[in-house]
C-alpha positions in Angstrom: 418.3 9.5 48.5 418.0 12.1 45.7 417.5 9.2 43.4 414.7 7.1 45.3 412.7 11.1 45.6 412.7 11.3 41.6 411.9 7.9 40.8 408.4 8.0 43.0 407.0 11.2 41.4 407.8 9.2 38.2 406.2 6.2 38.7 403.2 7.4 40.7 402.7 9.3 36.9 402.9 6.1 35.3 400.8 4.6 37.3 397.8 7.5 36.9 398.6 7.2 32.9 398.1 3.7 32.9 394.8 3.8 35.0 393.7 6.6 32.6 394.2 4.2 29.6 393.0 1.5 31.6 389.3 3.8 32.1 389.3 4.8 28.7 389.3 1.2 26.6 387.3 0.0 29.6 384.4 2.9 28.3 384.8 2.5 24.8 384.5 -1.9 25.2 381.4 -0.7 27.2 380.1 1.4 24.5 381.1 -0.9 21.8 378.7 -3.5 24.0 376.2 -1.1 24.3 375.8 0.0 20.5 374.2 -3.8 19.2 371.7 -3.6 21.9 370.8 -0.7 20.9 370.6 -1.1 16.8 368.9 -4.4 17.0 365.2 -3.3 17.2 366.3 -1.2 14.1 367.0 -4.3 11.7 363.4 -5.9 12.1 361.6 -2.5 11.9 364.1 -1.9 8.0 362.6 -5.6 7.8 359.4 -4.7 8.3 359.4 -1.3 5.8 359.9 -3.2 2.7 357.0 -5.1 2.7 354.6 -2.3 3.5 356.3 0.3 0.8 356.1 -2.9 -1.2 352.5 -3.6 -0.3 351.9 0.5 -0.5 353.2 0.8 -3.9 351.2 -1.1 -6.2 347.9 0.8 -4.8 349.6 4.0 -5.4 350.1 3.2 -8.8 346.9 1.8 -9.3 345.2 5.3 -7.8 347.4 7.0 -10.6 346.7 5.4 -13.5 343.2 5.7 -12.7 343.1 9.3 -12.4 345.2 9.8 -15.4 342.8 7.7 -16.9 339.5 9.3 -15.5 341.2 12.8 -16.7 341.8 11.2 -20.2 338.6 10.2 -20.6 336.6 13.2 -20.1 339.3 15.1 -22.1 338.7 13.1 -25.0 334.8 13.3 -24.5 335.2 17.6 -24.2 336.9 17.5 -27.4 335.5 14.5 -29.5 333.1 16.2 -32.1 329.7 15.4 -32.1 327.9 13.6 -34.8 326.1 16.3 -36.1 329.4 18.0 -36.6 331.6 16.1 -39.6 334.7 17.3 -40.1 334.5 16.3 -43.7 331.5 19.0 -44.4 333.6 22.3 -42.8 336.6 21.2 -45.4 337.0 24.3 -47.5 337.0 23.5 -51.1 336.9 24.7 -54.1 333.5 24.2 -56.3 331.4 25.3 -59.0 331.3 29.0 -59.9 333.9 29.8 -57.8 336.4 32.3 -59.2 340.0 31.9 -58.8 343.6 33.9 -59.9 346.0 31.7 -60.7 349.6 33.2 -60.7 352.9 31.0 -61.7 355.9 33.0 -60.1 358.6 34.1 -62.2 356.0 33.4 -65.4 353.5 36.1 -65.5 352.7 35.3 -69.2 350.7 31.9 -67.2 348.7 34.0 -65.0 344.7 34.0 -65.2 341.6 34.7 -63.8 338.7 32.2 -64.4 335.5 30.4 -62.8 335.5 27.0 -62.2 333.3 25.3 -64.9 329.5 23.7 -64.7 331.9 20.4 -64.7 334.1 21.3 -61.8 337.2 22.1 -63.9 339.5 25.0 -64.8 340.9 26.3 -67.8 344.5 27.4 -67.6 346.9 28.1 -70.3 349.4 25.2 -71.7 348.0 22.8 -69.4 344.0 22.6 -70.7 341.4 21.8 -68.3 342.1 20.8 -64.5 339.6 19.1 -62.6 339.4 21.1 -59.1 336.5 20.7 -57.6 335.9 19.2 -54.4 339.7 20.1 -54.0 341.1 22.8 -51.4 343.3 25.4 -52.6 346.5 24.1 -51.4 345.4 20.6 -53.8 344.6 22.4 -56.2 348.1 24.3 -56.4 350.2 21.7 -56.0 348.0 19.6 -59.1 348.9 22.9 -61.5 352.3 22.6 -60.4 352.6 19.1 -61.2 350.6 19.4 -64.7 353.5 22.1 -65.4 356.5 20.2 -64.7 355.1 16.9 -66.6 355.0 18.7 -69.3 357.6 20.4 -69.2 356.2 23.8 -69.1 357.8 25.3 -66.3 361.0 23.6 -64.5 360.2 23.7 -60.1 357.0 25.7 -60.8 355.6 27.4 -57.9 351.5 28.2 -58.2 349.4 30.6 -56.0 345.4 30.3 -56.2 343.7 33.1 -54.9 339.9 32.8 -54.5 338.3 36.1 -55.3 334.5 34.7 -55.0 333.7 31.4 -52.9 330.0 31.0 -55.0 329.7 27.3 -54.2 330.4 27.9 -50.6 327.3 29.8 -50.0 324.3 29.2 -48.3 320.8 30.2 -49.7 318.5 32.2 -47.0 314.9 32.0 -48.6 311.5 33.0 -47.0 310.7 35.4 -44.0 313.5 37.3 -43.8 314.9 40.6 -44.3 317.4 40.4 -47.1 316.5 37.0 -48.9 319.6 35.9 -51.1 322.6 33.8 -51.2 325.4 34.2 -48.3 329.1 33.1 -47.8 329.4 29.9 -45.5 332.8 30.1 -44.9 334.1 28.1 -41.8 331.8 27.1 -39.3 328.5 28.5 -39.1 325.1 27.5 -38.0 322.1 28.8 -37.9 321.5 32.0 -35.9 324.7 33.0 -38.4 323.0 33.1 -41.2 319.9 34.4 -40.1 321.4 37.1 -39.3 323.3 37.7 -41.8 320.2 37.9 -43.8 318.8 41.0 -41.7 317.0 39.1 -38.8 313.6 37.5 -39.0 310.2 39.5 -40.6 307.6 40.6 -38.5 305.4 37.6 -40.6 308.1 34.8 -39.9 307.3 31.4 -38.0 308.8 29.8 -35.6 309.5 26.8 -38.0 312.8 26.9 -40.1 313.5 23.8 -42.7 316.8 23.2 -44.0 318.2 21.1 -47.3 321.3 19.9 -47.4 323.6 19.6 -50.9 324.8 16.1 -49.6 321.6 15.1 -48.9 318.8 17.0 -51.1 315.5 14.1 -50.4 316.2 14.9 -46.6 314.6 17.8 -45.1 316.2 19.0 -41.5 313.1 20.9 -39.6 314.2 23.4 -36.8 311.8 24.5 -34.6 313.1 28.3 -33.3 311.7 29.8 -30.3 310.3 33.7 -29.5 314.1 34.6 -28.2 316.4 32.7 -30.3 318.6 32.6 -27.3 316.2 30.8 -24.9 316.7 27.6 -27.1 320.2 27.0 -28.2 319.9 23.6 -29.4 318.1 24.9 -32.4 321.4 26.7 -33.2 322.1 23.6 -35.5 325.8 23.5 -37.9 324.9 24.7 -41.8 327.3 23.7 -44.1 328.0 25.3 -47.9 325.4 24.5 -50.3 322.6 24.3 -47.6 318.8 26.3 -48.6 317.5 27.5 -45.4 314.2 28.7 -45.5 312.4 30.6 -42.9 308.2 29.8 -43.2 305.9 32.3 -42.6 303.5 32.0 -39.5 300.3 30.4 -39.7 297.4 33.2 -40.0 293.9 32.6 -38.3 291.0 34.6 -40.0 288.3 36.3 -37.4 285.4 37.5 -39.0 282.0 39.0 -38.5 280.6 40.9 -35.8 283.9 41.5 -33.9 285.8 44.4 -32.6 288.4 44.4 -35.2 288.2 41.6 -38.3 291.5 40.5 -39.2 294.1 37.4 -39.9 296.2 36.7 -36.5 299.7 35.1 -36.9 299.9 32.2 -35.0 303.8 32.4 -34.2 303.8 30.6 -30.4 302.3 27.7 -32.4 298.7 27.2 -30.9 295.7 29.6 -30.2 292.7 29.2 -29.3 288.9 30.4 -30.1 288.7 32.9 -27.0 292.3 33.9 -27.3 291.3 34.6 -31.1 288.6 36.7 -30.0 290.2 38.8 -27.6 292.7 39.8 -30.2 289.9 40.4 -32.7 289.1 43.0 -29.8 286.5 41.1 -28.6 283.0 40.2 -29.7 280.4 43.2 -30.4 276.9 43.6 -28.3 275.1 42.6 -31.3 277.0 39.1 -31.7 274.9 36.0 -31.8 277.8 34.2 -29.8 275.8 30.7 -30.2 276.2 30.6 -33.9 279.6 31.1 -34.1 281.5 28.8 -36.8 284.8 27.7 -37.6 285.1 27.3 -41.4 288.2 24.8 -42.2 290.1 23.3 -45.2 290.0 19.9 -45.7 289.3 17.1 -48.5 285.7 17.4 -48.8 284.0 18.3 -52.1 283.4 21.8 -51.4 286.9 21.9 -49.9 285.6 23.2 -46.6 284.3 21.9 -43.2 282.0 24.0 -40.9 282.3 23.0 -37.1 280.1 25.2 -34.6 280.8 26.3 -31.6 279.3 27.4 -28.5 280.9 30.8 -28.0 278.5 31.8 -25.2 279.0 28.9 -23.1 283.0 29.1 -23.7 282.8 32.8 -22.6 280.7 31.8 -19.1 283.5 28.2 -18.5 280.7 26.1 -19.5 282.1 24.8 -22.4 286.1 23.6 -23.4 288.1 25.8 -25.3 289.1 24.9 -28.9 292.2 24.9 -30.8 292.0 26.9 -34.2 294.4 25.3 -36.7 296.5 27.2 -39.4 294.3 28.9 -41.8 290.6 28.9 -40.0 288.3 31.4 -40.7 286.1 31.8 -37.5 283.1 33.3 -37.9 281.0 35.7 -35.4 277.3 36.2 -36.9 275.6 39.2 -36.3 272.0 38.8 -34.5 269.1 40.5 -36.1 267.4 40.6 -32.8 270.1 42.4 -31.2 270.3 44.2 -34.1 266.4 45.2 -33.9 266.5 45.9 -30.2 269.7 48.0 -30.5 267.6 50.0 -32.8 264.2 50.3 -30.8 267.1 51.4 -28.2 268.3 53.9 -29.9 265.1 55.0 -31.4 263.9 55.2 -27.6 267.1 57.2 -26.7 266.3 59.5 -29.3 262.9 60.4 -28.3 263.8 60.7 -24.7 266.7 63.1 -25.5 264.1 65.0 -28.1 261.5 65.5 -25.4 264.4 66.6 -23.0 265.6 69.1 -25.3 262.0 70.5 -26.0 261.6 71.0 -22.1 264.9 72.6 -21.9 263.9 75.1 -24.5 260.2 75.7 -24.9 
């Protein structure tokens, strides 16, 4: 009886571990089932990616290299120079007239100071002449250096040119300006440089400045400048060594005769006119005959002058056009002897009336 108690506690255990293992392969066959349901709709959508990354890709590139190229592009344009800009013209080099130490280390028997000659070349001890011009400094060192060791002169020599006085690389400021002379060019410079450098424009300077290149002396560069050199940079043009930049002098209007205040007007905005003359003549006097008023003007015929009249009176009242005065007219304002003959039976009147005034003031 003891025996059949202990054996039905035993198996009734068996029987629960078994259904336990029974439960737990049935859930895991059940979730083995499960799982390809649930990862198929995954394979066609990783099917489905590679074509569009594949399709996707090439346009990406495509929008790279085009912005990298677009970016290229207007690099290269921002620092392509411009034509009027050759590099070859801002190359320092050595020229005519230019004076120069030359020092040979360790040898300081071989040392000099010397111009370079009318023909471009230097005289240096042992080696004669050396043809340096048009040559920059380093060029010129290492072509001593060489002349040496051919020779046999110097074994490894090692040259130093100093420049003490750059005379060829100077540009010549000539006309209205304050300190006309010759002026280092050294590096880039243009225009507004040099000018000042020279001291700034006269009080008689133009507005027109012409420049002559070395490289190019039957060429003649015209620059036209404006009131405020600032309000026009384009006229800031590059000058390069050897250059003559001369600065003309404004164009003078004469007004003359029975005027406020005879004199020559500069012309420096480049036009004026017969009543804009006037006015800064300070005007026509009383005693003007305004309809004889002349304009006397250069030109090729055999008394060398041409006399055009003008109708002053009308141009004063709008009834007539303005005209344009041209560089070096001498207008003319006649004096009227009418005028001149009433203004004095005026006067003469005046005089009397003040006369008898004074008499019956003081009797």
């Amino acid at each position: 009886m003891r025996s059949g108690r202990r054996r039905a506690p035993l198996c009734s255990g068996l029987l629960l571990l078994l259904c336990n293992i029974l439960l737990f392969s049935a859930a895991t066959r059940r979730s083995q089932a499960q799982e390809p349901t649930a990862a198929q709709p995954n394979p066609p959508a990783q099917k489905a990616e590679p074509p569009a990354s594949q399709s996707n890709a090439p346009a990406s590139v495509k929008v790279g290299t085009f912005d990298a190229d677009t970016d290229t592009s207007e690099d290269k344009s921002k620092t392509a120079p411009t034509p009027t800009e050759p590099r070859a013209s801002t190359r320092l080099t050595l020229g005519v007239g230019d004076l120069v130490e030359v020092a040979v280390f360790g040898v300081p028997e071989l040392s000099t100071k010397t111009r370079v000659n009318n023909g471009g070349d230097l005289y240096l001890p042992l080696i004669n002449y050396v043809h340096v011009q048009e040559l920059s400094v380093e060029e010129a060192q290492k072509l001593v250096e060489k002349r040496l060791a051919d020779g046999g002169f110097v074994r490894d020599p090692h040259v130093s040119i100093l420049v003490d006085e750059y005379s060829s690389q100077g540009v010549s400021m000539l006309g209205e300006v304050v300190r006309p002379g010759a002026y280092p060019a050294l590096g880039d410079r243009r225009l507004f440089d040099m000018i000042t450098a020279a001291g700034g424009l006269t009080e008689r300077a133009g507005r027109k400045v012409t420049i002559t290149h070395r490289d190019q002396p039957d060429k003649i560069e015209t620059v036209e400048l404006s009131r405020n050199l600032t309000d026009k940079p384009e006229s800031n043009v590059p000058v390069f060594p050897g250059d003559i930049i001369e600065v003309q002098r404004a164009p003078i209007v004469y007004v003359v005769g029975d005027v406020g205040r005879p004199s020559g007007l500069m012309v420096d905005n480049g036009t004026l006119t017969v009543l804009q003359a006037i006015a800064l003549a300070g005007g026509a006097n009383h005693t003007a005959k305004l309809n004889d008023t002349r304009i006397l003007r250069k030109s090729d015929a055999p008394n060398g002058m041409t006399e055009t009249k003008v109708p002053l009176k009308k141009m004063m009242e709008a009834k007539a056009p303005d005209i344009t005065l041209h560089p070096n007219d001498i207008l003319i304002v006649p004096l009227s002897g009418a005028k001149i003959a009433a203004a004095r039976s005026f006067e003469a009147a005046m005089a009397i009336t003040t006369g008898l005034a004074i008499y019956a003031v003081h009797p």
